[in-house]
C-alpha positions in Angstrom: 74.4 57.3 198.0 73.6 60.1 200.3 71.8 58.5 203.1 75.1 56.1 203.1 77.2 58.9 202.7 75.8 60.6 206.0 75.6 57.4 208.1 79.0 56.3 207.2 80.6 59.7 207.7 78.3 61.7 210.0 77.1 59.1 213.0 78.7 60.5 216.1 80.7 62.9 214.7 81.1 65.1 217.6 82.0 62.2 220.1 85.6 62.6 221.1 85.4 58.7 222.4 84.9 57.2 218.7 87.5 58.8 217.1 91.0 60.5 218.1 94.1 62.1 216.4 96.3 63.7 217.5 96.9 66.7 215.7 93.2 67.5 215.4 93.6 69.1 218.5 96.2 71.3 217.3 94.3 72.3 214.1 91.0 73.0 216.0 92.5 74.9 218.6 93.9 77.5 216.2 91.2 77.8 214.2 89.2 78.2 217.5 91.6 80.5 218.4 91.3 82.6 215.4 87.8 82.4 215.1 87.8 84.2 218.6 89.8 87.0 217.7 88.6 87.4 214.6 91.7 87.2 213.1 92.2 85.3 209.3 95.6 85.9 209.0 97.3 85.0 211.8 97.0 81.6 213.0 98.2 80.8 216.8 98.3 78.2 219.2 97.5 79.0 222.8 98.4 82.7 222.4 101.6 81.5 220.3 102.8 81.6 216.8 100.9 78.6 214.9 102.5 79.2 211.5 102.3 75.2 211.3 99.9 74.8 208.1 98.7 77.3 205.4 95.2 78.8 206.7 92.6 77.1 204.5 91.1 74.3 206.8 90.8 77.0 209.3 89.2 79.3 207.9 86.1 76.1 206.4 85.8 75.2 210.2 84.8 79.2 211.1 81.6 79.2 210.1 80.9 75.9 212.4 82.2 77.6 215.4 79.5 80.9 214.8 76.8 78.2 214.1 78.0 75.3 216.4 80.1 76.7 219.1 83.4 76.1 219.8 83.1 72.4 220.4 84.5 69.3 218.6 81.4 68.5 216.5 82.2 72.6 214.9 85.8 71.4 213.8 84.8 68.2 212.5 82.3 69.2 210.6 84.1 70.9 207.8 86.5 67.9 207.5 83.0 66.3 206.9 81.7 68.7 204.2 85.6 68.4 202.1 84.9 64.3 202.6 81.5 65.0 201.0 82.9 67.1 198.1 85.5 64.2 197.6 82.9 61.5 197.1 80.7 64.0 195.2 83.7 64.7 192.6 85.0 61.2 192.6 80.9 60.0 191.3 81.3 62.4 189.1 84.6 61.4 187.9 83.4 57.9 187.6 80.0 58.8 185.8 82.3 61.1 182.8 84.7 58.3 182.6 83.0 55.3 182.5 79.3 56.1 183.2 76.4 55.9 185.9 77.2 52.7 187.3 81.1 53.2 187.6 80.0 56.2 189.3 78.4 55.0 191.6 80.9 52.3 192.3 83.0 54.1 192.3 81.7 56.2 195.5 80.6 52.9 196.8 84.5 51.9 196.8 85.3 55.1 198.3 83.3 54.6 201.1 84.5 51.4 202.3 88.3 53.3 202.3 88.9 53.4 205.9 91.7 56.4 206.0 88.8 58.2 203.5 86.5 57.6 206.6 88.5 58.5 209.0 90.2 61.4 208.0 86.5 62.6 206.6 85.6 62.7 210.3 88.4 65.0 211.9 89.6 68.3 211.8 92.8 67.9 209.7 94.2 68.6 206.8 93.4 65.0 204.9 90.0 65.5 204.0 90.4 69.2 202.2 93.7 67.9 200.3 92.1 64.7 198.9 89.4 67.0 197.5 91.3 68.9 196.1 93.5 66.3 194.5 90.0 64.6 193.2 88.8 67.8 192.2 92.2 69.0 190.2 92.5 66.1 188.1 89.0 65.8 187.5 89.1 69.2 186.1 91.9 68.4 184.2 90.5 65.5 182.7 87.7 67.6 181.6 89.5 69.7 180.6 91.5 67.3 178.4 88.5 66.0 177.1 87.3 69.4 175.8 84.4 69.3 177.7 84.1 73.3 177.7 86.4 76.6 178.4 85.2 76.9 182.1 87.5 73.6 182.9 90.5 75.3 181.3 90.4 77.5 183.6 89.1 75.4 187.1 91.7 73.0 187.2 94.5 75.9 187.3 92.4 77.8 189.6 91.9 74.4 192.3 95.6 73.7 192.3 96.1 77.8 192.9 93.5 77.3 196.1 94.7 74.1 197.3 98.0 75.6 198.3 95.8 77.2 201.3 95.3 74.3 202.4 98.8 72.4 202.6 101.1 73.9 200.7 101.9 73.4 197.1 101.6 69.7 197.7 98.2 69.4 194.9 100.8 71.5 192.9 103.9 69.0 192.6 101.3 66.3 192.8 99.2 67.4 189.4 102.8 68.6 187.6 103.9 65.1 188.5 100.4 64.0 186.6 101.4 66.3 183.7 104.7 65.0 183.5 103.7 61.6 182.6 99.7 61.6 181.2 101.5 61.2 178.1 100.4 58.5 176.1 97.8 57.4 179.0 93.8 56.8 177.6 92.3 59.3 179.5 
């Protein structure tokens, strides 16, 4: 699963010709940009305010620009790692749920999800949400499932994180969950 995982999500990462969105090159620039002053709390766009996300995506693509540079293949690469985590959590998922080999269907499946792809391999703010979506309800399930006090406490503590990353979208999204898992066979 991880040789697949890498060729599927890693094979010309850094080439601006495979892949292009649009607002990649707003969220790379400022993370560039405050990577280079060395400033985490004040995201800006070409010297400019860029209060246009929370800071969390920026701040997983800074250690890529110390190791990488400031180049494309830097800001991707984090996107990358947060698609990694997503198919890592989801096989996991799969494997608690229903076993071994819905696990690894399960991240079989998930690789053949082109937005997953895509969004896996550019800087934006897809690839950290979905992992933290996965990651939320997995801990919640776990946590439903008495599996141990540390879930009781990770699922709460993911959704708290996630809102550096866009908001308190994961938030509404697992209330929303809560709402209705009511009667639902976990």
């Amino acid at each position: 699963m991880a040789v697949l995982a890498a060729l599927v999500l890693g094979v010309g990462l850094g080439q601006d010709r495979l892949m292009r969105m649009d607002d990649e090159g707003l969220y790379v620039r400022i993370a560039l940009e405050m990577f280079q002053r060395g400033d985490w709390t004040v995201p800006t766009w070409f010297g400019g305010p860029g209060w246009f996300k929370p800071p969390g995506l920026y701040w997983s693509m800074f250690p890529w620009f110390a190791l990488l540079g400031p180049t494309l293949l830097a800001g991707r690469v984090a996107a990358l790692l947060w698609g990694a985590g997503t198919l890592a959590v989801t096989v996991a998922f799969g494997c608690r749920a229903r076993g071994p080999q819905a696990g690894l269907l399960s991240g079989l499946v998930l690789l053949t999800c082109c937005s997953f792809v895509k969004y896996s391999r550019v800087g934006m703010m897809e690839a950290p949400l979905l992992f933290f979506y996965v990651a939320v309800l997995y801990s919640f399930y776990r946590a439903r499932l008495g599996d141990g006090p540390i879930w009781d406490f990770l699922w709460p503590a993911l959704t708290g994180v996630s809102t550096l990353v866009k908001g308190p979208v994961t938030a509404l999204v697992l209330g929303l969950t809560l709402l209705f898992h009511r009667g639902v066979p976990w």
